[in-house]
PyMOL Python script that loads the backbone (N, CA, C, O; Angstrom):
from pymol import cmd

cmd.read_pdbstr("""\
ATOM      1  N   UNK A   1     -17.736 -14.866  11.462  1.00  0.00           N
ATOM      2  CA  UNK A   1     -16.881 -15.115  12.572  1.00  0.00           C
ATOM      3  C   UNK A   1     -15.761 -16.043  12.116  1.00  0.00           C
ATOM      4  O   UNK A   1     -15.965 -17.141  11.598  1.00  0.00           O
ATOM      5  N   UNK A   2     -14.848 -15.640  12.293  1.00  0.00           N
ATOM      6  CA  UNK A   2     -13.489 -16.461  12.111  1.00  0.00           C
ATOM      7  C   UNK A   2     -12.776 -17.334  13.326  1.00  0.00           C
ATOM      8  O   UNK A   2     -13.065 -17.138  14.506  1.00  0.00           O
ATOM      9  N   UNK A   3     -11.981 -18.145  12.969  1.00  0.00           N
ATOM     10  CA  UNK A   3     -11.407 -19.374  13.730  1.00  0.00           C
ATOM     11  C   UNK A   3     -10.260 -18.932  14.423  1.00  0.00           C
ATOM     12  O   UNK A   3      -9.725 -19.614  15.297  1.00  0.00           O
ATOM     13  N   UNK A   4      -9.707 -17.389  13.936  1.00  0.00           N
ATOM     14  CA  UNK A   4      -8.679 -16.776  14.471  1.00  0.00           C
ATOM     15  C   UNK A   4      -9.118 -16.030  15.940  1.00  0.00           C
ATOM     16  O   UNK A   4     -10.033 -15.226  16.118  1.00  0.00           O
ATOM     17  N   UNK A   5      -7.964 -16.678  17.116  1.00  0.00           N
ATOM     18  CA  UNK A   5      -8.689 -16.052  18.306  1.00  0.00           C
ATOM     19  C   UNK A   5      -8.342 -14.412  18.118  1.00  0.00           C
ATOM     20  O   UNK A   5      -8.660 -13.651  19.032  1.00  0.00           O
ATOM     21  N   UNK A   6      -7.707 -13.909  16.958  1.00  0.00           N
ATOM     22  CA  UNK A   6      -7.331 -12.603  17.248  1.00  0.00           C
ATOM     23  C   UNK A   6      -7.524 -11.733  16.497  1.00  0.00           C
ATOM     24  O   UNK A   6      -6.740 -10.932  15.987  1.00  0.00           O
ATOM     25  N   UNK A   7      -8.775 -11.880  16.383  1.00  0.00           N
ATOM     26  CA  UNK A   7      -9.551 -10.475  15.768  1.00  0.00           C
ATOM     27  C   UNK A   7      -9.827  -9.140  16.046  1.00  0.00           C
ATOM     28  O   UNK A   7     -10.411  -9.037  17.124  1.00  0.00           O
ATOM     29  N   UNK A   8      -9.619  -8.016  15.452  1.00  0.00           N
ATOM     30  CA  UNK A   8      -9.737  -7.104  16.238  1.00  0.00           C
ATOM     31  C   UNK A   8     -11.159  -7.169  16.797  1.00  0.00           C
ATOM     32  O   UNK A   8     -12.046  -8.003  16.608  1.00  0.00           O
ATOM     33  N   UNK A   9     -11.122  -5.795  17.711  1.00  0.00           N
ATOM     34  CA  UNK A   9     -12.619  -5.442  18.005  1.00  0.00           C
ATOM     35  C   UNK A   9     -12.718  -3.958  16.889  1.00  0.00           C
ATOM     36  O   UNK A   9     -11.914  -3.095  16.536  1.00  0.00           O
ATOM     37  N   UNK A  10     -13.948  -4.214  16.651  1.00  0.00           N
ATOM     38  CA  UNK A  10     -14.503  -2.993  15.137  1.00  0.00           C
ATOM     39  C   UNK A  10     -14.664  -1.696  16.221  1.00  0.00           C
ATOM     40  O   UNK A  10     -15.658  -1.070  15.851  1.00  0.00           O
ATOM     41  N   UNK A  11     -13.995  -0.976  17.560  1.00  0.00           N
ATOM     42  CA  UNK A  11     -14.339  -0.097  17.930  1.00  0.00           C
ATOM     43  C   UNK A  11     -12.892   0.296  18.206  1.00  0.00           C
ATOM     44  O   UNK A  11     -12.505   1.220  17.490  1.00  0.00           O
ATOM     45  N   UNK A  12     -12.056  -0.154  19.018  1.00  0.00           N
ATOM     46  CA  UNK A  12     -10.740   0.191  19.473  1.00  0.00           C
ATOM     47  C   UNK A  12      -9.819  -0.762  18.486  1.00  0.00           C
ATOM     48  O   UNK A  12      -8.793  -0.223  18.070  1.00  0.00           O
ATOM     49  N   UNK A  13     -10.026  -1.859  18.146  1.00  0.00           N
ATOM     50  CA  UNK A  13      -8.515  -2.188  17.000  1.00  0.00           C
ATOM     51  C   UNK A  13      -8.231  -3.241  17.896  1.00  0.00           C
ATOM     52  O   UNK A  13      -7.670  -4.153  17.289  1.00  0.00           O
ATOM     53  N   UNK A  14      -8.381  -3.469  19.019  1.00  0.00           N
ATOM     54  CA  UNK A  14      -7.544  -4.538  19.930  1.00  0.00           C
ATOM     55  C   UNK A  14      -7.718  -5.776  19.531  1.00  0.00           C
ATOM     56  O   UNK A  14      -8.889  -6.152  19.477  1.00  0.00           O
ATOM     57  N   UNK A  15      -6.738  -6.663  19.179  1.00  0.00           N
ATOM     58  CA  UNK A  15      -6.487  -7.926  19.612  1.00  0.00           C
ATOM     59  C   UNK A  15      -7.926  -8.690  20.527  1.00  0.00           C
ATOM     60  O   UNK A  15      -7.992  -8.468  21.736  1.00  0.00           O
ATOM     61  N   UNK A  16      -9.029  -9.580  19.845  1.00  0.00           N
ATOM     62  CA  UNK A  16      -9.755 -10.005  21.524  1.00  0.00           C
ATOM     63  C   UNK A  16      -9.921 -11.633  21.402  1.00  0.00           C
ATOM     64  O   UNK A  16      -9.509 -12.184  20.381  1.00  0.00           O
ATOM     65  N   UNK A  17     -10.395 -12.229  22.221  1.00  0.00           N
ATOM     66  CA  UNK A  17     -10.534 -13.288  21.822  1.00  0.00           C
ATOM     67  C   UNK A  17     -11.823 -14.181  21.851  1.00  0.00           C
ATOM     68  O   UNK A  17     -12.605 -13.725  22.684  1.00  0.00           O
ATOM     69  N   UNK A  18     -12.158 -14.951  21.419  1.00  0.00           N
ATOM     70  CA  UNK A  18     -13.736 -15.200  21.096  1.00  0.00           C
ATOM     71  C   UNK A  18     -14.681 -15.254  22.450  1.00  0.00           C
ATOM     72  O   UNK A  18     -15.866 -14.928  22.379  1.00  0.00           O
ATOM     73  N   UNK A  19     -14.040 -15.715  23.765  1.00  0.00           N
ATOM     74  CA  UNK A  19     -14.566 -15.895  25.021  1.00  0.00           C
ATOM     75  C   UNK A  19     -14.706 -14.465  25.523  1.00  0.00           C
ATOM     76  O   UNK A  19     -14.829 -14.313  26.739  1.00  0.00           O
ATOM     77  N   UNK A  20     -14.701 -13.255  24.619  1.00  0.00           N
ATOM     78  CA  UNK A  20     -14.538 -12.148  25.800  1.00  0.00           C
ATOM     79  C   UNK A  20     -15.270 -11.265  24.584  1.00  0.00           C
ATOM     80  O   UNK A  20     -15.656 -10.127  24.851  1.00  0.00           O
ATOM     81  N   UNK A  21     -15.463 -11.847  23.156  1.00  0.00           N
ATOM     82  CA  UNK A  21     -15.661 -10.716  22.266  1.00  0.00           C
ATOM     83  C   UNK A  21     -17.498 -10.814  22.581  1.00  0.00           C
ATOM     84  O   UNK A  21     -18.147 -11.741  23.066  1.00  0.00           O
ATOM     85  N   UNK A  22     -17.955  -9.436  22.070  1.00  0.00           N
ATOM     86  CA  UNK A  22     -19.642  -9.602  21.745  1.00  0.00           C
ATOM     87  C   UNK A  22     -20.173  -8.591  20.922  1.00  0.00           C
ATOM     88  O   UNK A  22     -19.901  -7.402  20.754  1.00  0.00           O
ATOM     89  N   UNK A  23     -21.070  -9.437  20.413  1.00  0.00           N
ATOM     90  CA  UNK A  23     -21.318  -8.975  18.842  1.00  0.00           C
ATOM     91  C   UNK A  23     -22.765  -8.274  18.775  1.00  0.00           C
ATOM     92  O   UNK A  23     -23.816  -8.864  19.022  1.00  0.00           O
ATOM     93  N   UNK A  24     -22.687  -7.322  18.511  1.00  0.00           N
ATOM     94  CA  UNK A  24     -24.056  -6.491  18.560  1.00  0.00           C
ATOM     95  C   UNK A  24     -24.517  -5.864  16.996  1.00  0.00           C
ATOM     96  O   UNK A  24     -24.018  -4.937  16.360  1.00  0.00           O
ATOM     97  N   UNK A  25     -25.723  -6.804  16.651  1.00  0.00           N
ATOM     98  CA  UNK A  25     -26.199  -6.617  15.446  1.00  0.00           C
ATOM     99  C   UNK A  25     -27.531  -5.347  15.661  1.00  0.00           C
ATOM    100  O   UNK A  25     -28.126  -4.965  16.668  1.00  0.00           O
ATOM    101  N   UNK A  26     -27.639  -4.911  14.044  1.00  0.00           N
ATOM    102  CA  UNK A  26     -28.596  -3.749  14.244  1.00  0.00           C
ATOM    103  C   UNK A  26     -29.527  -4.235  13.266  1.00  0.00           C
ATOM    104  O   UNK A  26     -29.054  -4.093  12.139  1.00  0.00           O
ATOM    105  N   UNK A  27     -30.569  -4.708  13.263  1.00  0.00           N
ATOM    106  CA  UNK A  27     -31.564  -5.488  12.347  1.00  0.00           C
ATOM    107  C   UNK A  27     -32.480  -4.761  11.967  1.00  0.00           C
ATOM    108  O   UNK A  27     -32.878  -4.032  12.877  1.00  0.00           O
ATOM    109  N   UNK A  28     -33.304  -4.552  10.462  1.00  0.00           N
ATOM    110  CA  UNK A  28     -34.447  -3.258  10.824  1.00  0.00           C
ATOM    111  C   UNK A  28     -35.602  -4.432   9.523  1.00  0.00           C
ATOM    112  O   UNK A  28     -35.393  -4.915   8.410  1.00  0.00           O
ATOM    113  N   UNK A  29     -36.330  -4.439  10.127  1.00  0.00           N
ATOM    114  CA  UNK A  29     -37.540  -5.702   9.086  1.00  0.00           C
ATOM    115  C   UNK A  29     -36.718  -6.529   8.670  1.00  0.00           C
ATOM    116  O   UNK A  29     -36.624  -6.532   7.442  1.00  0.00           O
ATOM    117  N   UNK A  30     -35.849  -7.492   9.393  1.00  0.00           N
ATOM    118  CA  UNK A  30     -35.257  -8.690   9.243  1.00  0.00           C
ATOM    119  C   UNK A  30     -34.285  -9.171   8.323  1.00  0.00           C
ATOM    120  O   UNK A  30     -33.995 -10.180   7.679  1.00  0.00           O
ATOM    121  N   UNK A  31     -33.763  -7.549   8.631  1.00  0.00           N
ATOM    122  CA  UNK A  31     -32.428  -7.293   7.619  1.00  0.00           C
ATOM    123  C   UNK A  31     -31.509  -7.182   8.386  1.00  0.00           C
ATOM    124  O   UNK A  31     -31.882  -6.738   9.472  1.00  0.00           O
ATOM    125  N   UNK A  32     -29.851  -7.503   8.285  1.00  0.00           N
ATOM    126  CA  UNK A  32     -29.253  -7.059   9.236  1.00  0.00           C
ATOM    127  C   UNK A  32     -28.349  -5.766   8.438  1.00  0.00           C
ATOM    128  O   UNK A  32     -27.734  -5.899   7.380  1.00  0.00           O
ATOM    129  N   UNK A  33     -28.462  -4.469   9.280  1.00  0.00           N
ATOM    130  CA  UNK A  33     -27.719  -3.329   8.391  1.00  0.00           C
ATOM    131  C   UNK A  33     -26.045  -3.658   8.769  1.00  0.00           C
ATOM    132  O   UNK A  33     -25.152  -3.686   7.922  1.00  0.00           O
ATOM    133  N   UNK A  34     -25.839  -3.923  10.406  1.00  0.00           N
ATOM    134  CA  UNK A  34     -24.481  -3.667  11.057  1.00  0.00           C
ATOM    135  C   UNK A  34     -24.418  -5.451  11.923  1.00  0.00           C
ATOM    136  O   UNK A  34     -25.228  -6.339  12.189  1.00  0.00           O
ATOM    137  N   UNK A  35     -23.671  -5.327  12.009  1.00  0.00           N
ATOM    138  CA  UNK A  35     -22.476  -6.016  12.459  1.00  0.00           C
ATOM    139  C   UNK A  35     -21.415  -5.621  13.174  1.00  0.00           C
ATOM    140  O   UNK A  35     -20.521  -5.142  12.476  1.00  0.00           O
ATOM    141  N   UNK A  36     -21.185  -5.658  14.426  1.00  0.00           N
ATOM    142  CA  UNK A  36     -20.023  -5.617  15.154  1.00  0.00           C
ATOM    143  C   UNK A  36     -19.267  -5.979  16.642  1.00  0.00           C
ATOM    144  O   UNK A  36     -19.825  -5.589  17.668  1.00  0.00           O
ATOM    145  N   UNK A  37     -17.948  -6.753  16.738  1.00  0.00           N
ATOM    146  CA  UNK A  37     -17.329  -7.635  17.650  1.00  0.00           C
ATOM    147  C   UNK A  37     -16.671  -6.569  18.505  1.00  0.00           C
ATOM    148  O   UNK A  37     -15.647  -6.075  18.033  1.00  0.00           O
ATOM    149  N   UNK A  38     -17.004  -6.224  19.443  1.00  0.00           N
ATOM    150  CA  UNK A  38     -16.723  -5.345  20.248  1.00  0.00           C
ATOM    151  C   UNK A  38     -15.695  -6.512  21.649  1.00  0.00           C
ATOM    152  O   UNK A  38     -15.932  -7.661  22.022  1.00  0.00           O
ATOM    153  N   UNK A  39     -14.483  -5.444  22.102  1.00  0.00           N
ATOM    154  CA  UNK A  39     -13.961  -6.096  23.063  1.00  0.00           C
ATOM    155  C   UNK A  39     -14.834  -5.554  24.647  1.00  0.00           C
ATOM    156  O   UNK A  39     -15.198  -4.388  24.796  1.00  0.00           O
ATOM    157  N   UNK A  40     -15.009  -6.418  25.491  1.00  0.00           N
ATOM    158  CA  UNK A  40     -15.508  -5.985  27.095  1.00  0.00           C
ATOM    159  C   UNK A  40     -15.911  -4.491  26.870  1.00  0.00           C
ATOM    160  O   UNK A  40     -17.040  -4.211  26.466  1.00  0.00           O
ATOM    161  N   UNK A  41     -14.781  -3.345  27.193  1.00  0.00           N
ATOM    162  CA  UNK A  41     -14.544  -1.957  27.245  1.00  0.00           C
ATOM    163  C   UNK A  41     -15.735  -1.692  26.504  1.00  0.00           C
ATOM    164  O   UNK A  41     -16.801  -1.382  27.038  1.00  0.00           O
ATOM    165  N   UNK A  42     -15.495  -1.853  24.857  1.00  0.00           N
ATOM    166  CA  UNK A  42     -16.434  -0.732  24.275  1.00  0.00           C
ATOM    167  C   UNK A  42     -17.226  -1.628  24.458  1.00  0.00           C
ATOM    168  O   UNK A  42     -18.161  -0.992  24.945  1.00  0.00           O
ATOM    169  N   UNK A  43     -17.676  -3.077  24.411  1.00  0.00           N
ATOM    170  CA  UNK A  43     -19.193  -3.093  24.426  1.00  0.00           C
ATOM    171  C   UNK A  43     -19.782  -2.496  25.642  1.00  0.00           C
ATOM    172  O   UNK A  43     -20.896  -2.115  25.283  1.00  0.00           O
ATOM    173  N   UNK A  44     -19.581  -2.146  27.193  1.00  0.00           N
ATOM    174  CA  UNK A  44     -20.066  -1.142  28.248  1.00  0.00           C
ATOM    175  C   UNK A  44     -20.026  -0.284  27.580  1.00  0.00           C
ATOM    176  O   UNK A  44     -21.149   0.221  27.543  1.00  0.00           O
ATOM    177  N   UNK A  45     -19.063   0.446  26.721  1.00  0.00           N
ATOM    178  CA  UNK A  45     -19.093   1.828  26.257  1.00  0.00           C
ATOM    179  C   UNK A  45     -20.560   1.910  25.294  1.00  0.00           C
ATOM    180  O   UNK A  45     -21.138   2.980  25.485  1.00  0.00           O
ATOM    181  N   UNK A  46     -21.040   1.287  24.622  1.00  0.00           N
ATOM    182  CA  UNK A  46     -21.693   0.841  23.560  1.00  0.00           C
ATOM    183  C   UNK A  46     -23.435   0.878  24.128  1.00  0.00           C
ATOM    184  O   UNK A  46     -24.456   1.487  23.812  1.00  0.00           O
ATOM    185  N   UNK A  47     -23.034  -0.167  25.141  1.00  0.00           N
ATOM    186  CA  UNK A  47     -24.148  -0.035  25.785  1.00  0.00           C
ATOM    187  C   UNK A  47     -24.755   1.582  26.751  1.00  0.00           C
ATOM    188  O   UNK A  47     -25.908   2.015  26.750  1.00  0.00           O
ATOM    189  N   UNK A  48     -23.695   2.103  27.391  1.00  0.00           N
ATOM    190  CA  UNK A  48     -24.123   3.363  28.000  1.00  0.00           C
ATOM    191  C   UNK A  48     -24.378   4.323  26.765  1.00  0.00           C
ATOM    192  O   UNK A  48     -25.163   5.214  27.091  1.00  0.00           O
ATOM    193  N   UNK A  49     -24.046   4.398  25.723  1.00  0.00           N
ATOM    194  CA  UNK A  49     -24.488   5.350  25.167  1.00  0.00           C
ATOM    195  C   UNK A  49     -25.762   4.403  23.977  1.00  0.00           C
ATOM    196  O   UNK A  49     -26.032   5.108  23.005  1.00  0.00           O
ATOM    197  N   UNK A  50     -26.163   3.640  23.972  1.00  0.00           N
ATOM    198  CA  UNK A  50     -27.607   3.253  23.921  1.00  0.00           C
ATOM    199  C   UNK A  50     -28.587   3.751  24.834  1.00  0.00           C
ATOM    200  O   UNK A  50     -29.703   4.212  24.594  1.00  0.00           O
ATOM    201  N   UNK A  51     -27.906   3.559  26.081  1.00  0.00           N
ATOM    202  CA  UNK A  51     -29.116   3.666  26.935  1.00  0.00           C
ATOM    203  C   UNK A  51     -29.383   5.019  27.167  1.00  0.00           C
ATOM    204  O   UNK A  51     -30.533   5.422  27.339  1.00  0.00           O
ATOM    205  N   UNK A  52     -28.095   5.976  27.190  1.00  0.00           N
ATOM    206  CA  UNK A  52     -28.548   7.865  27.243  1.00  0.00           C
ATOM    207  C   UNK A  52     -28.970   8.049  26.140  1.00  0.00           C
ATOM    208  O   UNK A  52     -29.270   9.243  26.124  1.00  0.00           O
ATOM    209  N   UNK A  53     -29.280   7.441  24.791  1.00  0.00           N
ATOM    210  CA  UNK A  53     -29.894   7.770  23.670  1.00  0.00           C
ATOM    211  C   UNK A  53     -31.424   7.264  23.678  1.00  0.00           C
ATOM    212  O   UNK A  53     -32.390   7.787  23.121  1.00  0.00           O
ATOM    213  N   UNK A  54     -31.370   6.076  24.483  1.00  0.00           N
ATOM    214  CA  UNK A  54     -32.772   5.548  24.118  1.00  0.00           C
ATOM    215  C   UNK A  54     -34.014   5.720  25.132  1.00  0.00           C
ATOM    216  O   UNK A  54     -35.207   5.450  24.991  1.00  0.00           O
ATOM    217  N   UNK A  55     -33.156   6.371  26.405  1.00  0.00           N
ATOM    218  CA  UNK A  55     -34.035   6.428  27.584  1.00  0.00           C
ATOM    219  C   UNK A  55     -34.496   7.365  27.736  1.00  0.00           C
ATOM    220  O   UNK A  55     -33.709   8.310  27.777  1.00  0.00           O
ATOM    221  N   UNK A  56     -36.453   7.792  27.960  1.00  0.00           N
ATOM    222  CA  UNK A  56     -36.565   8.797  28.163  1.00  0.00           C
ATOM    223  C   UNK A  56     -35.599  10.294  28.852  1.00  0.00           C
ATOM    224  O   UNK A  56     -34.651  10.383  29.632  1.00  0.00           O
ATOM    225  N   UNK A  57     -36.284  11.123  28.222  1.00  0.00           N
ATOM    226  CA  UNK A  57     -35.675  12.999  29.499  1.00  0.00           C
ATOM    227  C   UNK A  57     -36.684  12.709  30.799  1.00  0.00           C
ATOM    228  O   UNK A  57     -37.882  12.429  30.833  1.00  0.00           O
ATOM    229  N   UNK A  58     -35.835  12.868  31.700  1.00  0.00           N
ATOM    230  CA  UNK A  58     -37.223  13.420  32.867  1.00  0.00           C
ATOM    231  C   UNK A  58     -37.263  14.359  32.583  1.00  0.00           C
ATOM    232  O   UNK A  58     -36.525  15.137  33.187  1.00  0.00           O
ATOM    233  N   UNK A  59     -38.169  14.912  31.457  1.00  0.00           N
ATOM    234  CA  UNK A  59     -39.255  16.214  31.274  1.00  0.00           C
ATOM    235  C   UNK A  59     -40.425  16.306  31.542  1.00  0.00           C
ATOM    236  O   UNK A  59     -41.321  15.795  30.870  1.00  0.00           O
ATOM    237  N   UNK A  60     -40.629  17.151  32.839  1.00  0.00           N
ATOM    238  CA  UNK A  60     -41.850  17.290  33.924  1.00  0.00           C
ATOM    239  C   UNK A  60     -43.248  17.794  32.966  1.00  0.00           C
ATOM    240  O   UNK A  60     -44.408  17.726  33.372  1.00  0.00           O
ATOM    241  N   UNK A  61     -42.746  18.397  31.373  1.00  0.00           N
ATOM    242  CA  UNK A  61     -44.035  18.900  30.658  1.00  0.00           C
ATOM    243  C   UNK A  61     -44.592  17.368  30.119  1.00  0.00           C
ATOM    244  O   UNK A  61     -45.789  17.198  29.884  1.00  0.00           O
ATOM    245  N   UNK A  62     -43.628  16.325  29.959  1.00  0.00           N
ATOM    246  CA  UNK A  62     -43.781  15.054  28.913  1.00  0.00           C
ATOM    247  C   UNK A  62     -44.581  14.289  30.371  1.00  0.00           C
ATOM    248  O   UNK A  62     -45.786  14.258  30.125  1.00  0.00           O
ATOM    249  N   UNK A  63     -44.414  13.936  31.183  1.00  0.00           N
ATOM    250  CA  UNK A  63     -44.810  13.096  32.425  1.00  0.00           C
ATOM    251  C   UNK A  63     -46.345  13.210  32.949  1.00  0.00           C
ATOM    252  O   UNK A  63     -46.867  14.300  33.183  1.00  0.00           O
ATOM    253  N   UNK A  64     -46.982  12.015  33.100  1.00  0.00           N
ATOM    254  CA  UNK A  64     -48.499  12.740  33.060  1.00  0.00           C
ATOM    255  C   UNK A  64     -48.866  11.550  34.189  1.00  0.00           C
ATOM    256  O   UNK A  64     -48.795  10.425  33.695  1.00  0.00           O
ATOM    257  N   UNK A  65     -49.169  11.571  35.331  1.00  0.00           N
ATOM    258  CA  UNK A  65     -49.074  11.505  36.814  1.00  0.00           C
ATOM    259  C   UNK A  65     -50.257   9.855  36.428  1.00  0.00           C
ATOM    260  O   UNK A  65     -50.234   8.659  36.716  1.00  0.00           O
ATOM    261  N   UNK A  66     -50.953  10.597  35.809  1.00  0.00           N
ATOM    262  CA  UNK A  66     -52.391  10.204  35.778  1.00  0.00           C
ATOM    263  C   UNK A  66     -52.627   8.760  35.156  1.00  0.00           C
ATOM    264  O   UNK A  66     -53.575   8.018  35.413  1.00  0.00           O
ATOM    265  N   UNK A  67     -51.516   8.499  34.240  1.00  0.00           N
ATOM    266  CA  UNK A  67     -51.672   7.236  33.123  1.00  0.00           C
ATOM    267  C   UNK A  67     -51.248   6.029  33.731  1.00  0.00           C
ATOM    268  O   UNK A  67     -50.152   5.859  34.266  1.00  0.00           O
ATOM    269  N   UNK A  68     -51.984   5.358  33.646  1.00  0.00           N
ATOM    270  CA  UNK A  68     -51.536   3.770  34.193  1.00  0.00           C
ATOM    271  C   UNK A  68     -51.401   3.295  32.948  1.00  0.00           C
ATOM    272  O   UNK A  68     -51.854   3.690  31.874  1.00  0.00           O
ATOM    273  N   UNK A  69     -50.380   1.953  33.384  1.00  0.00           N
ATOM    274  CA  UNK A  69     -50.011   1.198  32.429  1.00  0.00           C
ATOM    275  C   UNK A  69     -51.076  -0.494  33.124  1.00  0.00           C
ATOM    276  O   UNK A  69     -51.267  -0.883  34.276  1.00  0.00           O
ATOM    277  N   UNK A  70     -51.432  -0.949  32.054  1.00  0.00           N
ATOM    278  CA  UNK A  70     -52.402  -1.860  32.571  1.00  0.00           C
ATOM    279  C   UNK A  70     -51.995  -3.382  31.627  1.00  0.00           C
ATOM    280  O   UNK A  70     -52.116  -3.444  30.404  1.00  0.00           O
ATOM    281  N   UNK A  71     -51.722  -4.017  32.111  1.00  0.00           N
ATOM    282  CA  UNK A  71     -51.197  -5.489  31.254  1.00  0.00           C
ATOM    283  C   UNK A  71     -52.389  -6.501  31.726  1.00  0.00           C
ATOM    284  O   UNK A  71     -52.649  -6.673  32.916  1.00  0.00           O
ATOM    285  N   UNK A  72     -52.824  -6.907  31.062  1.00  0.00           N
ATOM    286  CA  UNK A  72     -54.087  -7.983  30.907  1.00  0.00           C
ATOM    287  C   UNK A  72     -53.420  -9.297  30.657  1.00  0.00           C
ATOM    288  O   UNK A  72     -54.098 -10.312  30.496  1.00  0.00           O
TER     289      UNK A  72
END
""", "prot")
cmd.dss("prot")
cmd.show_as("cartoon", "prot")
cmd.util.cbc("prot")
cmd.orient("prot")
């Protein structure tokens, strides 16, 4: 992270400034692979397409009525 308020963001190129930038790392066994300062825009953008990637299908064959989830 740099001292310059005007870094791009690593998705659109824009100009952002440290109060508005956010940085979303991708870590895998306590490594970090990625790095990146996203402005407002793409980090929502960033995030919605996490979540249509990571969230189940409602697929009625995958869904099983019957299973409880039980936390002790």
């Amino acid at each position: 992270m740099s001292d310059d308020d005007t870094d791009p963001c690593d998705d659109c190129g824009e100009p952002l400034s440290d109060a508005l930038a956010r940085t979303v790392r991708l870590t895998v066994d306590r490594s970090q692979i990625d790095s990146q300062r996203l402005c407002p825009g793409c980090f929502a953008d960033w995030i919605d397409r996490y979540e249509s990637k990571m969230m189940p299908e409602d697929d009625p064959e995958h869904l099983d009525e019957n299973t409880d989830i039980i936390v002790d």
